[in-house]
NURO-820562 format. One record per residue (C-alpha): x, y, z; residue number from 1. Coordinates in Angstrom, 2 decimals. Layout:
N
c1:X	c2:Y	c3:Z	seq:NUM .
...
//
This chain:
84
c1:8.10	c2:27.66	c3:-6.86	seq:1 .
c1:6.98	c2:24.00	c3:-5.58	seq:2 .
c1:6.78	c2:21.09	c3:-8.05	seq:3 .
c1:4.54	c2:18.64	c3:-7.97	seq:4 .
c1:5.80	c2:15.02	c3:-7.31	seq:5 .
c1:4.55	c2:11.51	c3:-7.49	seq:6 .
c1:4.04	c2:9.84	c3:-4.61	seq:7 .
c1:3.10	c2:6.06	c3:-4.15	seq:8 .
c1:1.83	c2:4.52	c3:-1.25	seq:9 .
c1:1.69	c2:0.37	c3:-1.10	seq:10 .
c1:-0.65	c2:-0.35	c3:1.83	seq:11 .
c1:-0.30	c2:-4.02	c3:3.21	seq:12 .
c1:-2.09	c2:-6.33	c3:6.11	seq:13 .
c1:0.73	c2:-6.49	c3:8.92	seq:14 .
c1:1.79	c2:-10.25	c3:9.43	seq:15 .
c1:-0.05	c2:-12.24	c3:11.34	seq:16 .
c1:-3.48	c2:-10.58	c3:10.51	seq:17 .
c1:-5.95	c2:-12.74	c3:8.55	seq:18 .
c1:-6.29	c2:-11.85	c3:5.05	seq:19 .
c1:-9.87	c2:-12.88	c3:4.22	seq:20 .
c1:-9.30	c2:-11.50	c3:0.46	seq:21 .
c1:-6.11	c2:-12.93	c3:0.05	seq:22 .
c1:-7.07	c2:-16.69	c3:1.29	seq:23 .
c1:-10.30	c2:-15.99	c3:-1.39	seq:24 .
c1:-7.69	c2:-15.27	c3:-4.66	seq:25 .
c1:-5.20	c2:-18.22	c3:-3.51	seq:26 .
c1:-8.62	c2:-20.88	c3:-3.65	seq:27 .
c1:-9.93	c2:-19.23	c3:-6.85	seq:28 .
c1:-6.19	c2:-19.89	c3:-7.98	seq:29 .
c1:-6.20	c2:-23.54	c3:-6.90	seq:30 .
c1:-9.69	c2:-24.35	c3:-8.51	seq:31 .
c1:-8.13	c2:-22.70	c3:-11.84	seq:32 .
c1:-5.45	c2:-25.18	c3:-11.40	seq:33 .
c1:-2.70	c2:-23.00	c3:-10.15	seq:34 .
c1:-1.81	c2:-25.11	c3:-6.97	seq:35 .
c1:1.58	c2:-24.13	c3:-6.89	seq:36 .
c1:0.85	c2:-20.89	c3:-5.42	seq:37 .
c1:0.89	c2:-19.79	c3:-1.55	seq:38 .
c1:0.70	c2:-17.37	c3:1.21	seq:39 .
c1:-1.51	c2:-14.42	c3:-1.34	seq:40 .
c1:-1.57	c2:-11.42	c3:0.31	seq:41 .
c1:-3.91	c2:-9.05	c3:-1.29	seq:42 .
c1:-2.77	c2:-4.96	c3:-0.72	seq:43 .
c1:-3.88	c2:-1.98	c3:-2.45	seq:44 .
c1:-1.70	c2:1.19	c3:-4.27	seq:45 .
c1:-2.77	c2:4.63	c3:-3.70	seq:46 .
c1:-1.34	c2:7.02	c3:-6.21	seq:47 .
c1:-1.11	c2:10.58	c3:-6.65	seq:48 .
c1:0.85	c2:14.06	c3:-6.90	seq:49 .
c1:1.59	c2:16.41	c3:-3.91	seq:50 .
c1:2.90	c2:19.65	c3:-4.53	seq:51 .
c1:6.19	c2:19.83	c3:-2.68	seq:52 .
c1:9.63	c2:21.44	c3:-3.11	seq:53 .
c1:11.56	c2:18.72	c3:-1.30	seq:54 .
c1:11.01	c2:15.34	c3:-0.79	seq:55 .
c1:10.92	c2:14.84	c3:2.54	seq:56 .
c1:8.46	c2:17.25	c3:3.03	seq:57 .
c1:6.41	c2:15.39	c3:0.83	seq:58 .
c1:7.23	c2:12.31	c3:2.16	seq:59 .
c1:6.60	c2:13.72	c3:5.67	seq:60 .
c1:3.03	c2:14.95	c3:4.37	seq:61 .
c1:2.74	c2:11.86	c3:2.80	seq:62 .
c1:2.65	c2:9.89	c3:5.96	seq:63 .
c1:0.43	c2:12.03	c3:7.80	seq:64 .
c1:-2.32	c2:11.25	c3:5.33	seq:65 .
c1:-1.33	c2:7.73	c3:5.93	seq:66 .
c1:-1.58	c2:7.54	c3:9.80	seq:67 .
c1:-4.84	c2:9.68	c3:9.87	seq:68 .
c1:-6.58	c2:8.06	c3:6.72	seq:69 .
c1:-4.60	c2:6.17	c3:3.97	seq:70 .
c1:-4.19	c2:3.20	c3:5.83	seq:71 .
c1:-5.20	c2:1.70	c3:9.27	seq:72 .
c1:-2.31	c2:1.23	c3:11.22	seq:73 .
c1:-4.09	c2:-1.42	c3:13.76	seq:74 .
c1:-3.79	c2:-4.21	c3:10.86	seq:75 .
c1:-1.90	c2:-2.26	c3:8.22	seq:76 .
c1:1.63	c2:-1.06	c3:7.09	seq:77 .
c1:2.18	c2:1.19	c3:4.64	seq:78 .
c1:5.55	c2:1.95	c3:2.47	seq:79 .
c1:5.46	c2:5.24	c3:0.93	seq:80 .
c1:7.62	c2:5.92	c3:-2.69	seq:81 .
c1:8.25	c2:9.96	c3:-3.61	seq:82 .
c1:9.22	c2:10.75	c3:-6.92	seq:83 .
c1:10.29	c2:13.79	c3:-8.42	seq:84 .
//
């Protein structure tokens, strides 16, 4: 019988590649008068369950979905968290 377990996957902007969005929330910061704040880096969390008996399966699925669709791997990494 599989379970079903949560999986998380933080998608980031490798270093080094511009991040328009980020350099957008660090100036709206600054004009709100939060000028101690630097280097924003702006990412985005994709969550959901996978039906899996073992972790690394999942995990393995997991990062399938990520090289062929969760995240672009020109410009992005990705970390992937599996919970059961």
């Amino acid at each position: 019988m599989s379970s079903h377990m949560k999986v998380q996957v933080f998608v980031r902007l490798k270093p080094g590649v511009l991040d328009v969005q980020g350099k957008a929330v660090e100036h709206g910061l600054h004009e709100m008068g939060f000028g101690d704040v630097h280097s924003v880096r702006v990412g985005k969390l994709i969550e959901f369950d996978c039906a899996g008996a073992a972790a690394a399966a999942v995990q393995a699925k997991v990062k399938q979905m990520c090289d062929a669709l969760l995240a672009n791997t020109v410009i992005e990494s990705y970390e992937i968290k599996v919970q059961g």
